[in-house]
C-alpha positions as CSV (number, residue, x, y, z in Angstrom):
1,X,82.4,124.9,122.2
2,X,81.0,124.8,118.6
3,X,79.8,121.3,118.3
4,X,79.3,121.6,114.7
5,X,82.8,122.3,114.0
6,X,84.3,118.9,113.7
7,X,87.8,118.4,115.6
8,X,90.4,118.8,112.7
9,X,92.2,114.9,113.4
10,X,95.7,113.8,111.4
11,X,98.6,111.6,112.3
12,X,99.3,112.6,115.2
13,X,97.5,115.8,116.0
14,X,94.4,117.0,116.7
15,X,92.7,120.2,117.1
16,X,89.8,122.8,116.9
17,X,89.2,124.9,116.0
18,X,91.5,125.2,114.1
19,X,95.1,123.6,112.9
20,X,98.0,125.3,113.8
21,X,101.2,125.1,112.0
22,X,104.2,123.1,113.3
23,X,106.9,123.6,114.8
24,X,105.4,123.8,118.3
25,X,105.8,126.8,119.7
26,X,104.1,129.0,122.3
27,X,104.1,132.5,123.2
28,X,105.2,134.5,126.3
29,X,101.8,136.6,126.1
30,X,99.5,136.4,129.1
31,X,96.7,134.0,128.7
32,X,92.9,136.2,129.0
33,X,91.6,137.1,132.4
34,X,88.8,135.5,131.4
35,X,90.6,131.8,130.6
36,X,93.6,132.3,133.6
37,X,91.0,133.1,136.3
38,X,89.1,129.5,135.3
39,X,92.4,127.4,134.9
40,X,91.4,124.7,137.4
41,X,87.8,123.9,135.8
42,X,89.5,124.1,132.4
43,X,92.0,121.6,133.7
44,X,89.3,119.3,135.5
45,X,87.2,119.1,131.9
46,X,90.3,118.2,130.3
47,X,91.6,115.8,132.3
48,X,87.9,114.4,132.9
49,X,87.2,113.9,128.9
50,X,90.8,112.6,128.5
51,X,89.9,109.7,131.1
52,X,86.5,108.8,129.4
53,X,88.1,108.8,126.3
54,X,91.1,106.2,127.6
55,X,93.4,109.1,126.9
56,X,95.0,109.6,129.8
57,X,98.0,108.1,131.1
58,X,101.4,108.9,133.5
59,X,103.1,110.3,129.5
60,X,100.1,113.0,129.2
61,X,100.5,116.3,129.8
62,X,98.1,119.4,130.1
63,X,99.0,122.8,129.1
64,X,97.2,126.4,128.6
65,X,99.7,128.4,126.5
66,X,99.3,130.8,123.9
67,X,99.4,129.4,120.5
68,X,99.5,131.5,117.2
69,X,97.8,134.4,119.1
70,X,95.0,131.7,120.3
71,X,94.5,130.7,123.9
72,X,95.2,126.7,123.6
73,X,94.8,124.1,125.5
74,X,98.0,122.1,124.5
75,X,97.5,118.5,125.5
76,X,100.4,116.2,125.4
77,X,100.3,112.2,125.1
78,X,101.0,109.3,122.8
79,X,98.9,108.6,120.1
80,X,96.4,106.0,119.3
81,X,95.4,105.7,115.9
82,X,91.7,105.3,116.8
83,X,92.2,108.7,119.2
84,X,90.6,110.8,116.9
85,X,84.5,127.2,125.6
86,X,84.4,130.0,122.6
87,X,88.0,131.9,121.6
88,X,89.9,128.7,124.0
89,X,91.3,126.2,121.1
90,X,92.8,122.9,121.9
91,X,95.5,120.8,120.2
92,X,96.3,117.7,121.2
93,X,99.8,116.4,120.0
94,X,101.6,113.4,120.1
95,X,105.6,112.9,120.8
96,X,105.8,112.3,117.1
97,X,105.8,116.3,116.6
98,X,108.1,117.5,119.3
99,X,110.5,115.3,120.3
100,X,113.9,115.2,119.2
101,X,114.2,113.4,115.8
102,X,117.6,111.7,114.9
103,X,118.3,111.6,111.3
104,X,120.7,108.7,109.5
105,X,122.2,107.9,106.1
106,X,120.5,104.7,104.8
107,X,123.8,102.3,104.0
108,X,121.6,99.7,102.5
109,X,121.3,98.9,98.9
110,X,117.6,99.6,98.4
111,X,115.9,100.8,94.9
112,X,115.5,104.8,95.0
113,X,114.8,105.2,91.7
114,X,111.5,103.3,92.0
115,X,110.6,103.8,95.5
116,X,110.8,108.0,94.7
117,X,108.7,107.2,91.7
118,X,106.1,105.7,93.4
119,X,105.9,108.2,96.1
120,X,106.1,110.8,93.3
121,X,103.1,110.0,91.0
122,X,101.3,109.7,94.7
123,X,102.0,113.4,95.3
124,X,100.9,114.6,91.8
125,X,98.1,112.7,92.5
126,X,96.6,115.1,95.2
127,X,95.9,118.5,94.9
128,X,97.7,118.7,98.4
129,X,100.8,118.0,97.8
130,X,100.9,118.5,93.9
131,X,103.5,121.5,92.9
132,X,103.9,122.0,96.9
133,X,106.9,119.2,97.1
134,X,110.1,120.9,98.0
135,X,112.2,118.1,99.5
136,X,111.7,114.4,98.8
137,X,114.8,112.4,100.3
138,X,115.7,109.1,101.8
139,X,116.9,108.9,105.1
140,X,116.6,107.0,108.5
141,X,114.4,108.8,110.6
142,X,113.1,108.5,114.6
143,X,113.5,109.0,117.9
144,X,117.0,106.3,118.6
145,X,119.7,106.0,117.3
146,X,120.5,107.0,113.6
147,X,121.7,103.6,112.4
148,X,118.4,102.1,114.8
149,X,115.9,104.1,112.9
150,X,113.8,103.3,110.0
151,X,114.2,103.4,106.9
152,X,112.0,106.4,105.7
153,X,110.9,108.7,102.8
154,X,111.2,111.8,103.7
155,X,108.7,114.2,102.4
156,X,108.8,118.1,103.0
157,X,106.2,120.3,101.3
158,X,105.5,123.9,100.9
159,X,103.6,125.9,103.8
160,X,100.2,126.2,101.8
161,X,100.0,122.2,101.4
162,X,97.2,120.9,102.7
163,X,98.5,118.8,105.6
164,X,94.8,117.4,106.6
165,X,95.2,115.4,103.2
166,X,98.3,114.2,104.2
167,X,96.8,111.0,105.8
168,X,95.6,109.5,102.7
169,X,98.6,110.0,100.8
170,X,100.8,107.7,103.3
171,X,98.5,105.3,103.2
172,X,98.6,105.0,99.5
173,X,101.8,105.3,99.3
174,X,102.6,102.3,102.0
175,X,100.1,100.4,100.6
176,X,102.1,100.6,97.2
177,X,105.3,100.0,99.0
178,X,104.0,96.6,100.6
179,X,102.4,95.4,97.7
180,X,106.1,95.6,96.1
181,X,107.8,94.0,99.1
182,X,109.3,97.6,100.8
183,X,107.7,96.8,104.1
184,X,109.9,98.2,106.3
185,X,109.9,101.5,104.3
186,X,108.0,104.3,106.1
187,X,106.5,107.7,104.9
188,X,106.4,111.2,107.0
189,X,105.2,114.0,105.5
190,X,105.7,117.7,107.0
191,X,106.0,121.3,106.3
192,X,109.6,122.6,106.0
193,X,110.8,125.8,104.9
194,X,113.9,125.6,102.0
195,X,115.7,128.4,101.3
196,X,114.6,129.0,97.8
197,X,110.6,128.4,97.1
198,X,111.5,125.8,94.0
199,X,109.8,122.4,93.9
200,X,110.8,119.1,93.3
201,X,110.6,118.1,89.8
């Protein structure tokens, strides 16, 4: 493993060497005779660095799958914020990116006007996320029940956004929306795929 090349590390995910895109999704192809036939000391590292690291738990899982044409070690488990061989790349990702999501209509009288406004200048603020917005909506959003779900903006941007830039640009926007009094309003940001390539104006 390159140890100059830093692990790639956003909400979330993490990865090296490189990021792949979302949605999560692995290929039938054979892993490399030269990764399958060393499977068990692959796994042993892994599971090793995951317990020094206070990783590891009974939710973590440990996969070698075939990622964008990449061998990858796939390693599942929740995410902490703090949780930051050649040709093998590893990913680690958190529930957050692959579980079902449950979407709801927010009933509540809240300001949209202003809270898209702020989240707007936020986005034309960064060069990742400037003229790459194509859906900005909002929506309750998680893993329960629709109506149980929080109140979230919803941001979907084009596929060459920047999405290791994406971190900062929550924060600032949260940190706008609690200085204002929206604290229960959250902010996820992902790559979707519209059917026309125009942008939110």
């Amino acid at each position: 493993m390159d140890t100059e090349q830093p692990v790639i590390c956003i909400r979330y995910r993490a990865a090296w060497p490189s990021l792949p895109r979302l949605p999560l999704d692995v290929s039938r192809t054979q892993l490399p005779s030269s990764i399958h036939d060393r499977q068990g000391e692959i796994f042993h590292r892994v599971e090793r660095i995951l317990q020094k690291n206070n990783i590891s738990g009974p939710e973590t899982e440990i996969e070698l799958v075939v990622r964008q044409m990449n061998p990858t070690v796939l390693i599942k488990s929740p995410w902490k914020k703090d949780s930051k061989t050649k040709g093998l790349h590893v990913e680690m990702i958190a529930p957050q990116n692959y579980e079902t999501v449950y979407i709801g209509v927010v009933e509540e009288d809240v300001p949209w006007d202003d809270i898209r406004a702020v989240a707007k200048r936020h986005l034309d603020s960064s060069d990742a996320t400037r003229n790459y917005l194509s859906t900005l909506a909002l929506t309750r959003r998680g893993f329960s029940k629709p109506e149980e779900n929080p109140i979230t903006v919803y941001i979907g941007c084009l596929e060459d956004s920047d999405e290791t830039k994406w971190d900062g640009i929550i924060d600032g926007i949260e940190s706008e929306f609690c200085e204002r009094g929206w604290m229960d309003i959250v902010v996820h940001i992902e790559h979707n795929w519209p059917f026309t390539r125009m942008t939110v104006d």
